[in-house]
KEDREN-22051 format. One record per residue: x, y, z of N, C-alpha, C in turn. Coordinates in steps of 0.001 Angstrom, whole numbers, plus 500000, padded with zeros to 6 digits. Example, Ala and Ser with C-alpha at 12.3 -4.5 7.8 and 13.67 -1.06 7.14 Angstrom:
REM residues 2
513190,494310,507800,512300,495500,507800,513200,496700,507800;
512850,497750,507080,513670,498940,507140,512900,500030,507870;
This chain:
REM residues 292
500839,498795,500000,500000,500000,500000,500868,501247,500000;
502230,501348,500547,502726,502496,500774,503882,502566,499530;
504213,501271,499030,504508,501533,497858,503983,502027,496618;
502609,501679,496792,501771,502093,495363,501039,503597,495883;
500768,503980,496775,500635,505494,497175,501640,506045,497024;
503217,505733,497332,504167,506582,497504,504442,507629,498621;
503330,507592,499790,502887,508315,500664,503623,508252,501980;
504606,508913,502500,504861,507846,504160,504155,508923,505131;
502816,508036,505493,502035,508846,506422,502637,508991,507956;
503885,508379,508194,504634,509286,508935,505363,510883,508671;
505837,510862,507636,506449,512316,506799,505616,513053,506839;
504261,512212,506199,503180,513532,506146,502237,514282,507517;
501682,513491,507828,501440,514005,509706,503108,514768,510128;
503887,514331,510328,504708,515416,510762,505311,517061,509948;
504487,516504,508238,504728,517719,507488,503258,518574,508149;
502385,518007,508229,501002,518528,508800,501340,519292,509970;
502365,518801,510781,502204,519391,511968,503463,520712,511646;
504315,520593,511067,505307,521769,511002,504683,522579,510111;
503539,522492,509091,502634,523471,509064,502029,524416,509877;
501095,523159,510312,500342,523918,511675,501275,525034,512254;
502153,524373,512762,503226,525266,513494,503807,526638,513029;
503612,526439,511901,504112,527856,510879,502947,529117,511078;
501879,528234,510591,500693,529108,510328,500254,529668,512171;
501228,528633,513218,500530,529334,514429,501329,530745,515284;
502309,530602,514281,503114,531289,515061,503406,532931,513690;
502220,533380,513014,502430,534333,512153,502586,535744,512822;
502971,536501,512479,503753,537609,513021,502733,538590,513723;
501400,538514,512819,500399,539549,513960,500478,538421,515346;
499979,537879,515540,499944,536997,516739,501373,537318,517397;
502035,536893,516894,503957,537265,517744,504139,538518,518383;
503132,539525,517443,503165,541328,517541,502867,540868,519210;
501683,540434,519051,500463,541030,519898,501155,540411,521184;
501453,538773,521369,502463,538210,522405,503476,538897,522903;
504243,539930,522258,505307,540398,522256,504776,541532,523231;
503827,542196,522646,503360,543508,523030,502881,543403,524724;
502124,542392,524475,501505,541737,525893,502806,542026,527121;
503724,541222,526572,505104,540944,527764,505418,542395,527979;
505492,543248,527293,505953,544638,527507,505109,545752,528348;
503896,545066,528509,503312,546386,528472,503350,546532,530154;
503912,546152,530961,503849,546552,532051,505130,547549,532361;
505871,547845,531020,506905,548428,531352,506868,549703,530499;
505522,549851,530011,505394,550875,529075,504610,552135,529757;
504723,552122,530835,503752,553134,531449,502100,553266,530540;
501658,554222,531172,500458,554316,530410,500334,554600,528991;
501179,554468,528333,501320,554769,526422,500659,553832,526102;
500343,552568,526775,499990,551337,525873,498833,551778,525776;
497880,552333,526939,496435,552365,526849,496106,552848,525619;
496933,553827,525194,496460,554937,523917,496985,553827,522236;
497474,552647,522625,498100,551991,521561,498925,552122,520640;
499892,553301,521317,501143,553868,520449,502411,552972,520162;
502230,551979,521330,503505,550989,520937,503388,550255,519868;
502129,549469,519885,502004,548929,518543,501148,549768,517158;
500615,550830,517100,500172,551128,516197,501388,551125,514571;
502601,551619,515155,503127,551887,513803,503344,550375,513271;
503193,549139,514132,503316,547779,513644,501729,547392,512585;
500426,547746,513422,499310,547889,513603,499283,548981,511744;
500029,549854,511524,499531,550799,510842,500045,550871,509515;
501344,550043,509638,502382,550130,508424,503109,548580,508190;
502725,547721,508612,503615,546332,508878,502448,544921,508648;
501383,545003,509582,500328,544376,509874,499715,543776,508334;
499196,544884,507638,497785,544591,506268,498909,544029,505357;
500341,544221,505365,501146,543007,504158,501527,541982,505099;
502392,541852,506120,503168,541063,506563,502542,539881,507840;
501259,540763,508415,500570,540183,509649,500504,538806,509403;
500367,538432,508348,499737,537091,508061,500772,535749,507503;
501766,536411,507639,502859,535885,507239,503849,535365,508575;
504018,533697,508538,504992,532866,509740,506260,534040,509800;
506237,533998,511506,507556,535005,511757,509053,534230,511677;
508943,532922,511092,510257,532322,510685,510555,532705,509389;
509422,532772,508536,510186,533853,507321,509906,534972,506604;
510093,535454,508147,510244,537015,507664,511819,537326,507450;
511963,537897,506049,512978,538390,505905,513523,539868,505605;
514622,540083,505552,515106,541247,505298,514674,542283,504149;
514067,541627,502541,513070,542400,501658,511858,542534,502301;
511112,541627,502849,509900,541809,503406,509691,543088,503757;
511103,543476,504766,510643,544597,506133,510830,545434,504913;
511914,545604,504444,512553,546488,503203,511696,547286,502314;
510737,546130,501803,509653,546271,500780,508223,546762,501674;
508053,546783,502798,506487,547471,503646,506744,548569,504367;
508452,548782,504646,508717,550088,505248,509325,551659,504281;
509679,550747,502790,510379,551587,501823,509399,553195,501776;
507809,552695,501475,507126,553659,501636,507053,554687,501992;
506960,554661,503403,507525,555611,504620,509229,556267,505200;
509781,555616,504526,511263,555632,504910,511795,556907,504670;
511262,557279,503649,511604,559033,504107,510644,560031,504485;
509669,559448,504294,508599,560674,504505,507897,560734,505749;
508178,559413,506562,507698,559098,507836,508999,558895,508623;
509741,559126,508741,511163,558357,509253,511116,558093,510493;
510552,559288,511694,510105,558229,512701,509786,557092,512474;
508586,557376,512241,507615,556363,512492,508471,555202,511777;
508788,555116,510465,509293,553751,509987,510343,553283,510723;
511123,554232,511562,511878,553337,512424,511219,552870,513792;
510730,553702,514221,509823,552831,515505,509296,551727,514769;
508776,551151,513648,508236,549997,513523,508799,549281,513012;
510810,549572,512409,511720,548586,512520,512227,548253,513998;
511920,549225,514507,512457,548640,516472,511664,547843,516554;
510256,548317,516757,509360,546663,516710,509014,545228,516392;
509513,545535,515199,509525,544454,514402,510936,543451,514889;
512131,544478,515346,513137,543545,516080,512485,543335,517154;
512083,543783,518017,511460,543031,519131,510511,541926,519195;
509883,541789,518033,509261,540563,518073,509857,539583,517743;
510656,540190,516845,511785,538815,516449,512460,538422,517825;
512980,539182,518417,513553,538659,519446,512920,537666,519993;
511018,538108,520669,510698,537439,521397,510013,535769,520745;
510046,536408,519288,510367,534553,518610,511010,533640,519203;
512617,534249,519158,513997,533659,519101,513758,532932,520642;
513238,534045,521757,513103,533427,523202,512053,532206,523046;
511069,531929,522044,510438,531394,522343,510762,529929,521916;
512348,529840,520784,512639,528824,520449,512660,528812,518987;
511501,529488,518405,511727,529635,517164,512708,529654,516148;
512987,529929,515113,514122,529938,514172,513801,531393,512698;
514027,532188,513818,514173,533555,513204,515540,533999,512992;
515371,535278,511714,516454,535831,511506,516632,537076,512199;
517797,537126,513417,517323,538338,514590,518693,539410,513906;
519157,538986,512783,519566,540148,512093,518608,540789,511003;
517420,540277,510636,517041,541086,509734,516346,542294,509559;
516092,542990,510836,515838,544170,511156,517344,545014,510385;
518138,544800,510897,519780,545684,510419,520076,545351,509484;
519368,544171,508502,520028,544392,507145,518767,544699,506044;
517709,545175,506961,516524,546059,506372,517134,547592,506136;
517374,547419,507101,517934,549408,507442,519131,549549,505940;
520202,548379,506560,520903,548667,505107,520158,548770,503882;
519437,547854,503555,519033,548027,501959,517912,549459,501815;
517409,549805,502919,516654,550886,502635,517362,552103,503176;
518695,552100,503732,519927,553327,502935,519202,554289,504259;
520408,555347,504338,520009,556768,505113,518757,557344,504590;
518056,557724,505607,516592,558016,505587,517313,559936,505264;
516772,560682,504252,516589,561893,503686,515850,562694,504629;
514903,562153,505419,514140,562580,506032,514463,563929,507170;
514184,564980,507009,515084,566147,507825,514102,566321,508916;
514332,566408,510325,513503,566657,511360,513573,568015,511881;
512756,568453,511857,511636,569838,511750,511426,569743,513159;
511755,571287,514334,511838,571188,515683,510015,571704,516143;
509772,571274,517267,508521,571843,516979,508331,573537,517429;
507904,573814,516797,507583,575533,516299,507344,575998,518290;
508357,577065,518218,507907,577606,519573,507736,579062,519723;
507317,579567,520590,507044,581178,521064,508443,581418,521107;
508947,582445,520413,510169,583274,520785,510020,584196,522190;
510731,583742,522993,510240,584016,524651,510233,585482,524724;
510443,586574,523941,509984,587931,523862,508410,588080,523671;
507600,586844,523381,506507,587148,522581,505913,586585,523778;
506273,585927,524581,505778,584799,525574,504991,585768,526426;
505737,587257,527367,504715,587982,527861,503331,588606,527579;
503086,588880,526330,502527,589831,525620,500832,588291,525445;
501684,587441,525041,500967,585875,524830,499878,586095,526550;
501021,585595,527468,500397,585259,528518,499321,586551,529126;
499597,587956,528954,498400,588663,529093,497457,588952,528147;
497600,587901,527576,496382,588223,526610,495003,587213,526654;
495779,585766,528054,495168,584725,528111,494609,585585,529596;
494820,586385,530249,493940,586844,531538,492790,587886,531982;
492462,588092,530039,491164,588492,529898,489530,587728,530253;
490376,585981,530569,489221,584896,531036,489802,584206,531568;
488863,583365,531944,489367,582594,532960,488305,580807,533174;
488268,580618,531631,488006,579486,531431,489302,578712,531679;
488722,577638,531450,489983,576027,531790,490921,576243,530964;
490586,576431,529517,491470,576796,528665,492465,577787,529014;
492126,578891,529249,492984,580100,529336,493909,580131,530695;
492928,579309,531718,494145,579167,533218,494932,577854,532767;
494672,577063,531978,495452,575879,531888,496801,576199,530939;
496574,577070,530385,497400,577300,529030,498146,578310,530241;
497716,579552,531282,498839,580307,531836,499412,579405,532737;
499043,578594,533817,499931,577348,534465,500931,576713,533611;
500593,576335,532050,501607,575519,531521,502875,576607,530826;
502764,577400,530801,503780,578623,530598,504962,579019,531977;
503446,579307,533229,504297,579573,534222,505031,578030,534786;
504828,576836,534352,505624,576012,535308,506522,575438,534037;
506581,575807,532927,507391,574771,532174,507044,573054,531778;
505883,573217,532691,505685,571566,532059,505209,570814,530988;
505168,569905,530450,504632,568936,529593,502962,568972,529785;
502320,568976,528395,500605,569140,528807,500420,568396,529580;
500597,566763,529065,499997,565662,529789,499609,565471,530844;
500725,565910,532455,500767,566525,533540,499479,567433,533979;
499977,568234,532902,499152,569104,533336,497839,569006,533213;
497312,568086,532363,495653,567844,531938,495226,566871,532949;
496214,566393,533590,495434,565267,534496,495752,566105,536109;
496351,567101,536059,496715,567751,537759,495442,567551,538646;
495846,566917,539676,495003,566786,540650,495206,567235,542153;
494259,567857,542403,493873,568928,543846,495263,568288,544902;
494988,566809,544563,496054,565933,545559,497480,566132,545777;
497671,566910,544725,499162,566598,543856,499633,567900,544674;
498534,569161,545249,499503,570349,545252,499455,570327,546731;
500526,570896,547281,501085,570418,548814,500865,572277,549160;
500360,573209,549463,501270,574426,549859,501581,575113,548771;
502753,575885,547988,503753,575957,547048,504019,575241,546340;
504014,573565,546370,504743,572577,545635,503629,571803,544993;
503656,571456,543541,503046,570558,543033,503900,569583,542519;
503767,568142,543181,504461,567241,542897,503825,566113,541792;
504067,566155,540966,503792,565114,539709,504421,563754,539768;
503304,563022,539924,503671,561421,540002,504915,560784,539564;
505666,560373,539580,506251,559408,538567,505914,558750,537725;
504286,557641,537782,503521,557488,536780,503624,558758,535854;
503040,559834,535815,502630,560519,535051,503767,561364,534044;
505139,561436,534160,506069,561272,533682,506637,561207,532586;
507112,561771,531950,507606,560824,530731,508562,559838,530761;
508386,558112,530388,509596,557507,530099,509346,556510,530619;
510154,555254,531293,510197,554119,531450,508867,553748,532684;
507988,552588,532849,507833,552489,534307,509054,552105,535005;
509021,552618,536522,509952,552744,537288,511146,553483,537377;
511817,553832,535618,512522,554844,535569,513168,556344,536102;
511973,556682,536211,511458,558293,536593,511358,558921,538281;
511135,559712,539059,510749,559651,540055,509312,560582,540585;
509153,561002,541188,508337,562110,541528,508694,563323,541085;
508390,564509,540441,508650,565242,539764,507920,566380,541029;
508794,567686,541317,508326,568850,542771,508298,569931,541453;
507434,570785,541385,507595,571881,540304,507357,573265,541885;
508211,573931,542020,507576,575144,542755,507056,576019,542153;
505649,576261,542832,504360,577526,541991,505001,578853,543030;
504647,579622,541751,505372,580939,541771,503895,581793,542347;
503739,582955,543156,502810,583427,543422,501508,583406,542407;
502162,583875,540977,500959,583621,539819,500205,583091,539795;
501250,581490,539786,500753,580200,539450,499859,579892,540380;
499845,580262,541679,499139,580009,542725,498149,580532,542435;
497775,582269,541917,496404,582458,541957,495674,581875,540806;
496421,581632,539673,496015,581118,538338,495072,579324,539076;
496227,579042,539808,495422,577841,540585,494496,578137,541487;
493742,578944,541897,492683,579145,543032,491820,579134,541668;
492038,580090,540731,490682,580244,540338,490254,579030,538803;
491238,578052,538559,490846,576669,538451,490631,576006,539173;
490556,576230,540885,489751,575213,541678,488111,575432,541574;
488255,576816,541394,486985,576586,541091,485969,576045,540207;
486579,575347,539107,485805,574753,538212,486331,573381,538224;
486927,573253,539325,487607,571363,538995,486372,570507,539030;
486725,569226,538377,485773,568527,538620,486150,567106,538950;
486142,566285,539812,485881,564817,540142,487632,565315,540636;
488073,566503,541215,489217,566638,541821,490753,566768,540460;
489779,566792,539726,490910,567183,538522,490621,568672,538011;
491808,569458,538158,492107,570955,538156,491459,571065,536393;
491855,570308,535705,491527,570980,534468,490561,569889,533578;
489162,570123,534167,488453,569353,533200,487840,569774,532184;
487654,568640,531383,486996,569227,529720,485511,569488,529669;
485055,570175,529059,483824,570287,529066,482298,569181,529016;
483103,568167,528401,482044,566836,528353,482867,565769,529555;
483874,565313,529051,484063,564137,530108,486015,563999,530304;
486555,563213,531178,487714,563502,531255,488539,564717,532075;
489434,565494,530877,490144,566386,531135,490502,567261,529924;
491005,568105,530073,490864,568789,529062,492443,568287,527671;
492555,568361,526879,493283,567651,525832,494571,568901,524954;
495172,568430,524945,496669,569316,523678,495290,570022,522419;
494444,569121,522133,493757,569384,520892,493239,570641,521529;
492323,570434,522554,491887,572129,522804,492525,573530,523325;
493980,572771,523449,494547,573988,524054,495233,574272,522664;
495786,573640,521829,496280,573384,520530,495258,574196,519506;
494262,574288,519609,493155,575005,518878,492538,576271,519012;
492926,576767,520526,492486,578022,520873,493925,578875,520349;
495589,578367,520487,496668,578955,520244,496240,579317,518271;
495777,578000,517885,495518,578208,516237,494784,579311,516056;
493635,579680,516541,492799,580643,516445,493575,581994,516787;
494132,581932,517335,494602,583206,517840,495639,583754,516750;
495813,582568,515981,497011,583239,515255,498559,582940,515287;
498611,581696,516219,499867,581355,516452,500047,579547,515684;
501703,579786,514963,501758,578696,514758,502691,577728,515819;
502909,578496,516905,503893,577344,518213,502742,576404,518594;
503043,575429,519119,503000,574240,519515,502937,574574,521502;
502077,573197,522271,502280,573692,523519,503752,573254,524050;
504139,572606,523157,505579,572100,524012,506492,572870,523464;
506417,573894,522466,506980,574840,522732,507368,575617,523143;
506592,575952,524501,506498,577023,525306,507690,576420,526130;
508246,575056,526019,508975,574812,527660,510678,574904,525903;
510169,575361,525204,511645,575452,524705,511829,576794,524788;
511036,577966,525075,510520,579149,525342,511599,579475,526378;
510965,578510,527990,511951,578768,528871,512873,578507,528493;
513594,577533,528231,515024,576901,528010,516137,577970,527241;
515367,578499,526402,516115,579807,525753,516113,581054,526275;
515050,581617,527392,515364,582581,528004,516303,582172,529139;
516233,581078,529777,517391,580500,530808,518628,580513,530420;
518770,580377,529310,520240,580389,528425,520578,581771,528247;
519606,582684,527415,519790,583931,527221,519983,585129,528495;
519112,584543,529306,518904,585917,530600,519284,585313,531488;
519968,584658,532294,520054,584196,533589,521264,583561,533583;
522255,583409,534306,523489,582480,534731,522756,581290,535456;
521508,580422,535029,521702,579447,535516,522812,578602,534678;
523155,577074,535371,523757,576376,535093,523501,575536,534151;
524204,574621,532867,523180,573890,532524,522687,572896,533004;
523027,571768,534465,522796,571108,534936,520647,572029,536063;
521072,573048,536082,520213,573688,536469,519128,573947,535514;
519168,574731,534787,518369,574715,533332,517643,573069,533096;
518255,572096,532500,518127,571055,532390,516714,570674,532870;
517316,570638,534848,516262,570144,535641,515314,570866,535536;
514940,572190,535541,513600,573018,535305,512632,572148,534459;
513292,571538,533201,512277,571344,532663,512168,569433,532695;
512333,569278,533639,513045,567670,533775,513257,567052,532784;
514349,567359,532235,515204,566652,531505,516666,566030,532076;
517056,564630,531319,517663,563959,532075,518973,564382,531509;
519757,564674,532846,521374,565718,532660,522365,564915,533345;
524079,564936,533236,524647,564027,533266,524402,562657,533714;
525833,561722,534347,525855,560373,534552,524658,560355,535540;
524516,558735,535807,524061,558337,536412,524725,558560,537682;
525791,558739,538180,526451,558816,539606,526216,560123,539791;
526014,561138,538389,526634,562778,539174,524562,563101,539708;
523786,562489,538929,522317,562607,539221,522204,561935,540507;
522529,561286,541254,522718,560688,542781,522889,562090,543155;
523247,562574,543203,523904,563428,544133,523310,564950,544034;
């Protein structure tokens, strides 16, 4: 019988099964495994799905469906070429990704190529791509700006003078809570942070008399104990503070404003740059000289 079939239904059940095996282990699935193991180390970014979207957005609709044992070096080459100059972030965040899943193949036993992320990059050559800083207030313009926001005293207009007077990052600032301010000092989580979980620490910003009254009269509209809520639900968002600056006529950005300070600190003041730096918590020398 197995001569006149030609069949050895041992070969074939075990070709059946290193199928199976191919088709179970295809690269959206690997994404998503991969993503899983990480996300406790991603702080809250995952909720918003930024780690995997550029996998999710640019990688996924050709390659998702395809066993992560052969994925190769044209593959990535040929789904990222697209973007490679015109997105250059982004196409490299989703060659970092794409090595990371390979990796977590390789842990899993698999038989991946955990160079073919780096010999993607080679064949798709130096990215052209020129990075554009984001547009800020020239800090001469910054006074003239901020009294022009204390004609009201909606959420918008005290949220936008707090994020001027303290230098901080919106994000912070859209979620500030009643809890957070001690006296003088508003201390910002470490969660809330930018950067690694656990990385980071508690962040002390000292409020300047301003800032203090700018904060009394957003207590008065807090809601569920959050200083700056949005008009329907949440907190208030970059988009609406981002939209009232558009209207007005300005093309800076809100995280411009903390490059605002950074250049009048440089320009007007003998702080230090280890001093400067920290204002806007940014991370400044070694690890031993930050101990101290």
């Amino acid at each position: 019988m197995l001569a006149k079939s030609g069949v050895n239904p041992i070969k074939a059940r075990e070709k059946e099964r290193r199928e199976a095996e191919r088709n179970l282990h295809i690269l959206s699935d690997m994404a998503l495994v991969a993503f899983e193991s990480r996300k406790a180390e991603l702080k809250g970014y995952w909720k918003a799905g930024r780690w995997y979207s550029p996998l999710e957005l640019h990688v996924m609709p050709k390659l998702g469906r395809i066993p992560v044992i052969e994925i190769d070096p044209r593959d990535i080459r040929d789904v990222l070429a697209p973007i490679w100059h015109t997105k250059s972030y982004t196409a490299k965040k989703a060659l970092n990704r794409i090595c990371i899943v390979l990796k977590h193949a390789a842990a899993l036993g698999l038989d991946v190529d955990l160079q073919a992320t780096e010999k993607a990059k080679a064949l798709l050559g130096k990215s052209c791509h020129k990075i554009t800083h984001v547009p800020a207030l020239p800090w001469e313009d910054v006074p003239t700006f901020y009294q022009s926001l204390c004609d009201s005293d909606t959420v918008t207009h005290l949220a936008l003078r707090l994020l001027i007077l303290t230098g901080v990052r919106s994000a912070p600032l859209s979620f500030m809570h009643l809890d957070q301010v001690d006296g003088d000092t508003w201390t910002i989580p470490a969660a809330a942070m930018k950067g690694r979980v656990d990385a980071d620490q508690d962040f002390r910003v000292p409020l300047s008399t301003e800032a203090l009254n700018v904060m009394e009269k957003a207590k008065q509209q807090a809601r569920d104990g959050f200083m700056f809520p949005s008009i329907r639900r949440s907190v208030i968002s970059d988009a609406t503070m981002g939209r009232y600056m558009k209207r007005a006529g300005f093309e800076a950005r809100l995280h411009g404003f903390r490059t605002s300070i950074r250049t009048w600190l440089a320009d007007c003041t003998d702080a230090h740059h280890e001093v400067a730096e920290t204002v806007l918590s940014h991370v400044s020398g070694s690890k031993v000289m930050r101990s101290y």
